[in-house]
C-alpha positions as CSV (number, residue, x, y, z in Angstrom):
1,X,0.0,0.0,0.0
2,X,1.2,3.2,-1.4
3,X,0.4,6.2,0.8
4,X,1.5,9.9,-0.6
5,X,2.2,12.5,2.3
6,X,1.9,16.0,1.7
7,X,4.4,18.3,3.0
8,X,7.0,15.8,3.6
9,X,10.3,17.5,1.8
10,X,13.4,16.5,3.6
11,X,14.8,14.1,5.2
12,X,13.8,15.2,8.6
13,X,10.0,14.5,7.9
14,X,11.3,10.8,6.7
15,X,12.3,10.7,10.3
16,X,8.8,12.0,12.0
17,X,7.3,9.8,9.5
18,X,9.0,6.8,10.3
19,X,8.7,7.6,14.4
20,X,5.0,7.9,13.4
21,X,4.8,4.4,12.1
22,X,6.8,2.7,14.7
23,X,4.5,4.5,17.5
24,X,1.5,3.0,15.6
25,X,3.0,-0.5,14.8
26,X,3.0,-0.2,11.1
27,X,6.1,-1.3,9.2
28,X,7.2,0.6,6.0
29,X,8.5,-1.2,3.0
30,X,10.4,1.9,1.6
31,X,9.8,5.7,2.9
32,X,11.1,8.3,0.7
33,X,9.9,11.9,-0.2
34,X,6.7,12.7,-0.3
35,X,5.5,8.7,-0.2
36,X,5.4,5.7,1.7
37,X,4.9,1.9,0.9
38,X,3.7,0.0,3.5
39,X,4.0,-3.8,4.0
40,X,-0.1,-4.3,4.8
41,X,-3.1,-2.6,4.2
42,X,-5.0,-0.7,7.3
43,X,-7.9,-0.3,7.9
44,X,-9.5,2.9,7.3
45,X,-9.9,3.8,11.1
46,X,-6.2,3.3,10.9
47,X,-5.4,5.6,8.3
48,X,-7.4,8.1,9.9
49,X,-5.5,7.4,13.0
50,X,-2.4,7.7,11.3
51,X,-3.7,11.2,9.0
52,X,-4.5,12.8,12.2
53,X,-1.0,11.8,13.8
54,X,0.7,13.4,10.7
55,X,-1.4,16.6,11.0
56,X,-0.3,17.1,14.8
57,X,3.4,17.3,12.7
58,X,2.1,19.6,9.9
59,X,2.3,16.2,7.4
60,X,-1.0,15.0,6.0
61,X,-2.2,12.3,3.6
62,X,-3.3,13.2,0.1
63,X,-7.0,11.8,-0.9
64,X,-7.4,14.1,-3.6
65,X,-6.3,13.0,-7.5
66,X,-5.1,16.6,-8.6
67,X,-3.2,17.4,-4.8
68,X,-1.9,13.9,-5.4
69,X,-0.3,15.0,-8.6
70,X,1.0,18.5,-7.5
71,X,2.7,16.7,-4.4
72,X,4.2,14.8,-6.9
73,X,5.7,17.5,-8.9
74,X,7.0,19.0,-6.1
75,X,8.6,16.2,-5.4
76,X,10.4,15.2,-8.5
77,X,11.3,18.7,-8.4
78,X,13.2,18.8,-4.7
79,X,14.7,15.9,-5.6
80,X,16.5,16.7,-8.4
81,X,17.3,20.3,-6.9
82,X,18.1,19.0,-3.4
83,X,19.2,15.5,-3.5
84,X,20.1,14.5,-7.3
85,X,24.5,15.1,-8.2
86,X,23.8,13.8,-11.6
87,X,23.4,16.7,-14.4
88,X,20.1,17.9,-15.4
89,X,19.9,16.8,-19.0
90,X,16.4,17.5,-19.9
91,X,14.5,20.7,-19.3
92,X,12.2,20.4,-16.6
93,X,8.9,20.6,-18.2
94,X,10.0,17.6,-21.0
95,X,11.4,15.6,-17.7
96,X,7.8,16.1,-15.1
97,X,6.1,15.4,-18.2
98,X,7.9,12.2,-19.1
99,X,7.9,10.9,-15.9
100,X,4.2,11.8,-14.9
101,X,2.9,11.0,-18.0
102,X,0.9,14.0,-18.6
103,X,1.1,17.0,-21.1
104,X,3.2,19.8,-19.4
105,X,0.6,22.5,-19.7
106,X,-2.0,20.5,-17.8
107,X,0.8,19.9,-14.9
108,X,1.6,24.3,-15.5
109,X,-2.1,24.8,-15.6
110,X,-3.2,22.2,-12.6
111,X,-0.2,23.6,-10.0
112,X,-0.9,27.4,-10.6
113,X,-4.7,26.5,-9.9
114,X,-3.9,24.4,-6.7
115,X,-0.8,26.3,-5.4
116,X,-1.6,30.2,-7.0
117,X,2.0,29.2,-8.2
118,X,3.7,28.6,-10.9
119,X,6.2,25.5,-11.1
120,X,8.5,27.4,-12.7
121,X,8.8,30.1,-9.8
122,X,8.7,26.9,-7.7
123,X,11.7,25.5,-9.2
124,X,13.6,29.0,-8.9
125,X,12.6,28.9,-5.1
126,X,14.4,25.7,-4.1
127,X,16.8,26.6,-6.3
128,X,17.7,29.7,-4.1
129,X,17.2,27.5,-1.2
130,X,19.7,24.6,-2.3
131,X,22.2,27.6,-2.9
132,X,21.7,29.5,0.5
133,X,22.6,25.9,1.9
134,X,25.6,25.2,-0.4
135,X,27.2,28.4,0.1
136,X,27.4,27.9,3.6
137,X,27.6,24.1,4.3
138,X,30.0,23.9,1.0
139,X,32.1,26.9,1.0
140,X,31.5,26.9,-2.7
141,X,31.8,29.9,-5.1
142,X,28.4,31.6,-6.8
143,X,30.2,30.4,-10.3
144,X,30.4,26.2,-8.9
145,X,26.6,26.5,-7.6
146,X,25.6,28.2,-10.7
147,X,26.9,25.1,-12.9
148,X,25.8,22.6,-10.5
149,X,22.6,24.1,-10.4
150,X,22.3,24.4,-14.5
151,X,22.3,27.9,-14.7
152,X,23.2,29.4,-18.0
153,X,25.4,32.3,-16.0
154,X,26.4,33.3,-12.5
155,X,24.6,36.6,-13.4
156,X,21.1,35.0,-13.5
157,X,21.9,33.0,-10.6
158,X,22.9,36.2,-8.2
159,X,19.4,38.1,-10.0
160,X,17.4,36.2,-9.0
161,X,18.7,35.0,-5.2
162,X,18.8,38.8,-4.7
163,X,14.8,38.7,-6.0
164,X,14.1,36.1,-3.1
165,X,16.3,36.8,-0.8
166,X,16.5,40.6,-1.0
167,X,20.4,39.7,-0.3
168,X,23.6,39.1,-3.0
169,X,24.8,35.8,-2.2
170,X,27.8,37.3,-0.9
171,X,25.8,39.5,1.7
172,X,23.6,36.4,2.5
173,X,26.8,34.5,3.2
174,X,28.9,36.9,5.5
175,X,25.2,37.5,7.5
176,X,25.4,34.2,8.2
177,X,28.6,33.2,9.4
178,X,28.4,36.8,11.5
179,X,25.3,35.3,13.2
180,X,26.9,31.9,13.6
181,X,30.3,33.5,15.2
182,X,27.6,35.5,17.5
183,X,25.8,32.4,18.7
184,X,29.0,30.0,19.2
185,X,30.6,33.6,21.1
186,X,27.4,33.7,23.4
187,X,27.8,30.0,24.0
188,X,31.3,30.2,25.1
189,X,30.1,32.7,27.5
C-alpha cells in the first residue's frame, strides 16, 4: 500500500514519519519523499489514526487526485534540486512530463490552480534555497553553484537570489557566518 504525504520535503519529515509508524505498529516497506509503501493494508480507522497523527506534525495524507499529482511535482522537483548530483539533461517541463505522463501545460495549468504558483517560480525557489545551503555548508563559489545548479550564468543565478532573498549571495553569506560567530561567542560565554 502506497500512501502519498503531503508536505513531507526532507529528510527530517522521513524521520517523524517513520517515528510515526513505529509508534502505531506499522512497518514501511520503503519511505522516501513525499511517499510511503507499506508492507499491509490498514484499515480505514487506521489511516485516519495515522492522517490525524501526521497533522499534529504539519504532514498529511493526500486523498485528492489533482493534490496527489501536484505533491508529486514538487517532489520530482526537490529531488533533483536537493538531493540528485547527476546533471540535469532534460528541461524540466520535458522531464515532469515524461515521468508523470501527462502533457506539461495541464501539470503548468493544474499547480498554478492548486498552489496560486507557478512551477516554474517553484523551481527558482528551491533553487535559491539549495544555494543558500551550499554556500554555507559547502564553501563553494556563486560560479560552482551556478553550474551545478544548470544555470546558463552566475549573473542570472545572483538576479534572481537577490529577488528572493533581497540579499547578493555574498551578503547572505557573511550575514550568516556573522550570526553563527555570534551564537557559538554567546555559547562560550
Amino acid at each position: 500500500m502506497i500512501i502519498y504525504i503531503k508536505n513531507m520535503i526532507c529528510l527530517r519529515c522521513k524521520i517523524v514519519v517513520n517515528n510515526i509508524l513505529e509508534s502505531f505498529g506499522i512497518e514501511a516497506a520503503e519511505i522516501r519523499i513525499g511517499a510511503i509503501t507499506l508492507r499491509e493494508k490498514l484499515t480505514a480507522f487506521r489511516l485516519r489514526q495515522l492522517d490525524q497523527a501526521l497533522k499534529e506534525t504539519g504532514l498529511e495524507m493526500i486523498f485528492d487526485k489533482k493534490l496527489l499529482l501536484v505533491q508529486k511535482i514538487k517532489t520530482i522537483i526537490i529531488e533533483i534540486i536537493h538531493f540528485s548530483n547527476e546533471p540535469q539533461l532534460l528541461k524540466f517541463s520535458c522531464y515532469l512530463s515524461k515521468r508523470l505522463n501527462y502533457n506539461y501545460t495541464y501539470l503548468s495549468n493544474l499547480f498554478k490552480k492548486l498552489t496560486g504558483n507557478t512551477i516554474e517560480h517553484y523551481i527558482i525557489q528551491q533553487k535559491i534555497e539549495k544555494t543558500k545551503a551550499m554556500l554555507i555548508e559547502d564553501d563553494l563559489s556563486l560560479s560552482e553553484i551556478a553550474f551545478r545548479l544548470n544555470y546558463s550564468s552566475v549573473g542570472h543565478l545572483s538576479a534572481q537570489f537577490k529577488k528572493i532573498t533581497g540579499y547578493c549571495a555574498r551578503e547572505y553569506k557573511l550575514a550568516c557566518q556573522d550570526a553563527y560567530t555570534g551564537m557559538i561567542s554567546r555559547i562560550a560565554v
